[in-house]
C-alpha positions in Angstrom: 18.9 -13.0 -8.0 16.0 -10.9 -8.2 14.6 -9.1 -11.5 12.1 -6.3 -12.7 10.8 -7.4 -16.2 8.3 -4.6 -17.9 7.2 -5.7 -20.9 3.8 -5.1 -22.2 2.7 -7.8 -24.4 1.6 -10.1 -21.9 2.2 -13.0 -24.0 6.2 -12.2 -24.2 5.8 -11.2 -20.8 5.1 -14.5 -19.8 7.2 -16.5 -21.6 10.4 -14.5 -20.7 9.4 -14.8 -17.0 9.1 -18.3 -17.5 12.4 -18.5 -19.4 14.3 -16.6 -16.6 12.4 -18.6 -13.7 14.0 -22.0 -15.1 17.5 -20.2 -15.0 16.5 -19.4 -10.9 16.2 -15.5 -11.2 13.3 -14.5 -8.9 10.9 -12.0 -11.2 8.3 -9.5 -10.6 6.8 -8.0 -14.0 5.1 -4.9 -14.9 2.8 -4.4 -17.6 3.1 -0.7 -18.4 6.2 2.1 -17.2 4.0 3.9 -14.4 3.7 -0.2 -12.6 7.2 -0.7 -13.5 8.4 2.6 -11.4 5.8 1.9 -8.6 8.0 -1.3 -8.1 11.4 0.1 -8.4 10.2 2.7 -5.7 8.9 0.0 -2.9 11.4 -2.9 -4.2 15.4 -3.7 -4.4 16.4 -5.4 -7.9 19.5 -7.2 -9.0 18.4 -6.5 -12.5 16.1 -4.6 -14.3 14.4 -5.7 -18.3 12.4 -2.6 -19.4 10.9 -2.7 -22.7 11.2 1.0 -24.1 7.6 1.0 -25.9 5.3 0.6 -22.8 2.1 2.9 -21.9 2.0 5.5 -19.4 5.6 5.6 -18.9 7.9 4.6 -21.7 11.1 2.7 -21.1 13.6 5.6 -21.2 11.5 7.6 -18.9 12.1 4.8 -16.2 15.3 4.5 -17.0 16.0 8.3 -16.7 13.5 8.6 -13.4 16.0 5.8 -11.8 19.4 7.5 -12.8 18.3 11.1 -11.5 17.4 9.4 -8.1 21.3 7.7 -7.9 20.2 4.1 -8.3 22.7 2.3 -10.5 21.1 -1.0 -11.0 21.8 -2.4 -14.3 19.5 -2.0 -16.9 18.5 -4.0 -20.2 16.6 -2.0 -23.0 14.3 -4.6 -24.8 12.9 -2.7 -28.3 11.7 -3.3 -32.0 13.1 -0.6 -32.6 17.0 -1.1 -34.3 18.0 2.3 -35.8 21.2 3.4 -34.4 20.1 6.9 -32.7 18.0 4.4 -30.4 20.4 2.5 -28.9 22.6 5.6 -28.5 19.5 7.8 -26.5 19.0 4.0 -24.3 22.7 3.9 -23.9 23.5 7.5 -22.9 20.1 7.7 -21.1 21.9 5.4 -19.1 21.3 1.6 -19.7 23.5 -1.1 -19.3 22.9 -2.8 -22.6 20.6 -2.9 -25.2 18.9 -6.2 -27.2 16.6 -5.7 -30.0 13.5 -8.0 -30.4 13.5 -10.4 -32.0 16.0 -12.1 -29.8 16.9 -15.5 -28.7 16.1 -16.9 -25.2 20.3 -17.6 -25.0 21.2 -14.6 -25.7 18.4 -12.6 -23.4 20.0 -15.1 -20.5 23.7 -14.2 -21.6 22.9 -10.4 -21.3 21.3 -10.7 -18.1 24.1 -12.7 -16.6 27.2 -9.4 -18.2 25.2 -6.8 -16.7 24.5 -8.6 -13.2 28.1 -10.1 -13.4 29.4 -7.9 -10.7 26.5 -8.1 -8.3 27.1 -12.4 -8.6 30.4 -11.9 -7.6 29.9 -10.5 -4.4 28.7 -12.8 -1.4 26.0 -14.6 -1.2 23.0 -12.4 -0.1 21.0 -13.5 3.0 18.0 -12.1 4.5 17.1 -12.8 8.0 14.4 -12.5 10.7 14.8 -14.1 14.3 16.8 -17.0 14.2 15.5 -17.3 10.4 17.8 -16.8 7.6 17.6 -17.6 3.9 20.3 -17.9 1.8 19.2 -16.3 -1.9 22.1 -18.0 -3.8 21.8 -21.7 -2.6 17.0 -21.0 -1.3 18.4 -22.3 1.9 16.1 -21.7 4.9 18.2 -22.5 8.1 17.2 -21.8 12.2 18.8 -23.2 15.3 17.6 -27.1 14.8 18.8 -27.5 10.8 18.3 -26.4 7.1 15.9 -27.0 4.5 15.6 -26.3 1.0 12.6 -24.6 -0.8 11.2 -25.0 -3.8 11.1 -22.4 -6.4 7.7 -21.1 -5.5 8.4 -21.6 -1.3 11.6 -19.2 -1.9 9.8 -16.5 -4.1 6.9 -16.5 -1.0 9.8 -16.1 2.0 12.0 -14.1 0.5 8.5 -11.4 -0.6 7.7 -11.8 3.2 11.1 -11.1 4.3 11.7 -8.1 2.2 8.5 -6.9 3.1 8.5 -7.8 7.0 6.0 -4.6 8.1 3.3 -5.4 4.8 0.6 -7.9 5.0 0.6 -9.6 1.9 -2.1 -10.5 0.4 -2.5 -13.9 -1.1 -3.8 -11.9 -4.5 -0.6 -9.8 -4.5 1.5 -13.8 -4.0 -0.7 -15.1 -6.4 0.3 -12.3 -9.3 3.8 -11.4 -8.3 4.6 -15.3 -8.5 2.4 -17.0 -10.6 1.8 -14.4 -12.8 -1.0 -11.9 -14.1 -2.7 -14.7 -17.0 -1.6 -18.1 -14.6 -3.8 -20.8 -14.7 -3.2 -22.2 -11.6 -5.6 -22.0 -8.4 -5.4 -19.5 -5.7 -5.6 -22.6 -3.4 -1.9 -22.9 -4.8 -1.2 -19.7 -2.3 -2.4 -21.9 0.7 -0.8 -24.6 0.0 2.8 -23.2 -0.6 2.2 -21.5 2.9 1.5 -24.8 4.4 4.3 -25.9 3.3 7.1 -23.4 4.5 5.1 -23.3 8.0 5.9 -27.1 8.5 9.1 -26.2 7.1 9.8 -23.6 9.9 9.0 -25.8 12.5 11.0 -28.4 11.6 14.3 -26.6 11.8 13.1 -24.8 14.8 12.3 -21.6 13.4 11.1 -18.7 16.1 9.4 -16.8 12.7 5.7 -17.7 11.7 3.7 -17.0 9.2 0.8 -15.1 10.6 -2.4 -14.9 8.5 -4.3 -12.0 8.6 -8.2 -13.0 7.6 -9.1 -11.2 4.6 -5.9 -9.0 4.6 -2.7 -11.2 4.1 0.5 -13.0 5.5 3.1 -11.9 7.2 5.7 -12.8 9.5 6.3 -12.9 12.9 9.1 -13.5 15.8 7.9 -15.6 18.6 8.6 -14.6 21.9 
């Protein structure tokens, strides 16, 4: 499942990414409201965590932004804030639920998995390309000669390329929607993963390839 976290401390940030990444939720954060609605208008969520003390665009304001516009994607308010008249404006504003910091990594997960209850239930989501497809429950990639299944990081990088089939993307945009904003890690790690998922693709036959673009991005392409 994939989720929107905006929180702006970028030490919480991180470690709730990292707490939802063990429990196989694919995450994209945002550090303030205004980069939190710029991804809700190019991207499709399972779930969205919006802190309601963010700059530029507080967390109601997103929330209200995405109820005007019809999109009923559950929400989670996360807030220091624990007067009652709060949790009613977040609730009637149109939120899903509503957990005040601070909060325990259990109970974050339990939330997440109420409000996105309904969306698990359905059947398994698959995105496809070619003779590609990848299964988003099971981060199965499967073509005409077998199946294979990814890594963590190898499914986060297909299933960006796949929901984003006409973008380039560049290996600066993997690096932060992945690895995060404060990673450690190399950029080399980018490479590396693509390497990877390209021998992947051959081996199970695959007419889809990863096409680099030189100093613009990846994408993906269907072999004649």
């Amino acid at each position: 499942m994939r989720l929107l976290l905006a929180e702006d401390e970028r030490s919480l940030s991180r470690a709730l990414r990292a707490i939802l990444e063990r429990s196989n939720y694919t995450v994209d954060t945002a550090l303030d409201g205004d980069e939190a609605w710029q991804y809700l208008e190019y991207g499709s969520y399972d779930g969205i965590i919006l802190d309601i003390m963010m700059p530029k665009l507080d967390g109601i304001a997103v929330l209200r932004r995405l109820r005007e516009r019809g999109d009923l994607t559950p929400v989670l308010l996360l807030t220091a804030k624990a007067e009652v008249e709060d949790k009613v404006l977040g609730l009637d504003s149109g939120a899903n639920d509503y957990l005040t910091k601070p909060f325990h990594a259990e109970e974050l997960l339990a939330r997440v998995r109420a409000m996105t209850r309904e969306k698990a239930a359905q059947p398994d989501i698959r995105l496809g390309l070619g003779n590609l497809t990848l299964d988003c429950a099971s981060f199965e990639l499967s073509a005409e000669e077998g199946v294979c299944r990814l890594s963590n990081k190898e499914f986060q990088i297909m299933e960006l390329l796949l929901r984003n089939r006409k973008r380039l993307l560049s290996a600066e945009h993997l690096m932060r929607q992945i690895w995060g904003y404060d990673s450690e890690a190399d950029s080399n790690v980018v490479w590396v993963n693509i390497s990877y998922l390209r021998r992947k693709l051959q081996r199970i036959g695959a007419n889809v390839q990863i096409r680099a673009v030189r100093n613009a991005g990846y994408t993906l392409e269907v072999s004649e």
